[in-house]
N, C-alpha and C positions, 0 to 999 in steps of 0.2 A: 546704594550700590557700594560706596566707602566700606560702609561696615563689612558687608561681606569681603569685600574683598581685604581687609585686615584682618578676617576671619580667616581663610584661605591663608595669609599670609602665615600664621600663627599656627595652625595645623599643620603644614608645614615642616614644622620644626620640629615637631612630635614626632619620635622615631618611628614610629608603628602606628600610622595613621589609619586610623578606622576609615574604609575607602566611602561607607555608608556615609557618611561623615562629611568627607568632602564632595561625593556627590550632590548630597542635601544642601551643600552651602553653595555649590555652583547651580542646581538646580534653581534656589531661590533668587541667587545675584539674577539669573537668567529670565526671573519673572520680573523681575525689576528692569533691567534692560529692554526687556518686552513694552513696560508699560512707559518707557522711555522714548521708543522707537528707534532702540539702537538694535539694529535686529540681525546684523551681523554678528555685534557681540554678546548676542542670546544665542546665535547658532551653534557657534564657538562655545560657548560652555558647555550647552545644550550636550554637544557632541563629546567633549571632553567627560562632564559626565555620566554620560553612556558609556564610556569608555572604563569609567570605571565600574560600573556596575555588571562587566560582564566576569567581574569578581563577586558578585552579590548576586542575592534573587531577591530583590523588593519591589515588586512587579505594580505596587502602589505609587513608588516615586518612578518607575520606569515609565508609568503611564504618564505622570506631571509632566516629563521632560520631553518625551517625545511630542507630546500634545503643544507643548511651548513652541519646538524647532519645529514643527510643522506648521504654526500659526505666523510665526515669524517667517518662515520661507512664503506660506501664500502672502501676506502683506508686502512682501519685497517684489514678488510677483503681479503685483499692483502698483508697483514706483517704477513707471516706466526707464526714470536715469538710475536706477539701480539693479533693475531685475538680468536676472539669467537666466541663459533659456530654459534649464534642467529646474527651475526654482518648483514649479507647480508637481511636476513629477516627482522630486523628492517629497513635497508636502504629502501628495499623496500616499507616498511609500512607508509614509512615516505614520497617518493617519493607518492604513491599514497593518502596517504591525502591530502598534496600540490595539487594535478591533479586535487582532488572531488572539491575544489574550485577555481582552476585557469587552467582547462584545455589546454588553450595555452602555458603553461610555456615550452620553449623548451629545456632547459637545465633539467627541471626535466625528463621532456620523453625520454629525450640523456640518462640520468643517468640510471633511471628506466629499460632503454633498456638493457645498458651495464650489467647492475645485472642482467637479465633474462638470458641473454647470458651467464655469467658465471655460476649462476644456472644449465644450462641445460649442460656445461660443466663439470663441477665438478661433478652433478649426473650421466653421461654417462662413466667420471671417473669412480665412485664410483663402476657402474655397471659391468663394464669392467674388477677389479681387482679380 
């Protein structure tokens, strides 16, 4: 996580930052974070880097990032003292934008799946109490 983010720092500084560039390095910090379980500051990148890329078309890292901040939100949506309420519905939102342009992706449709399943659980919960 260090690294990248001395990476970033450093880009930076580069007049004319290739935004490719730094999206790929908040992309990655964001995997790292991920596998940290700081999954706040995977969303945050997540997002920031999407933010850049709507300077770009690399619909290859478009897919890594979205696929991150959608995996990160459903696990947050799984920590009771953490979660919020919109958390599964952005996962979702996020898993099917990845879909509209990369269809095959099977880890997003694995994901996407497991949120609908919890969806239709939690509202049969919901109805039941």
């Amino acid at each position: 996580i260090q690294a990248y983010s001395q990476a970033l720092v450093q880009v930076d500084r580069i007049i004319a930052t290739p935004y490719i560039l730094k999206a790929t390095l908040l992309s990655n910090r964001a995997a790292c974070y991920l596998k940290a379980a700081k999954l706040q500051e995977c969303q945050d990148d997540c997002s920031t880097a999407l933010g850049l890329l709507d300077k770009e078309n690399d619909t290859n890292l478009r897919a890594k990032i979205l696929f991150r901040r959608a995996k990160s939100l459903f696990l947050q949506a799984n920590m009771p003292h953490k979660r919020k309420e919109e958390d599964l519905q952005l996962a979702a939102k996020d898993c099917m934008n990845l879909l509209a342009f990369d269809p095959s992706n099977k880890d997003a449709t694995q994901l996407l799946n497991a949120i609908r399943a919890q969806h239709v659980a939690e509202t049969k919960n919901t109805h039941n109490t």
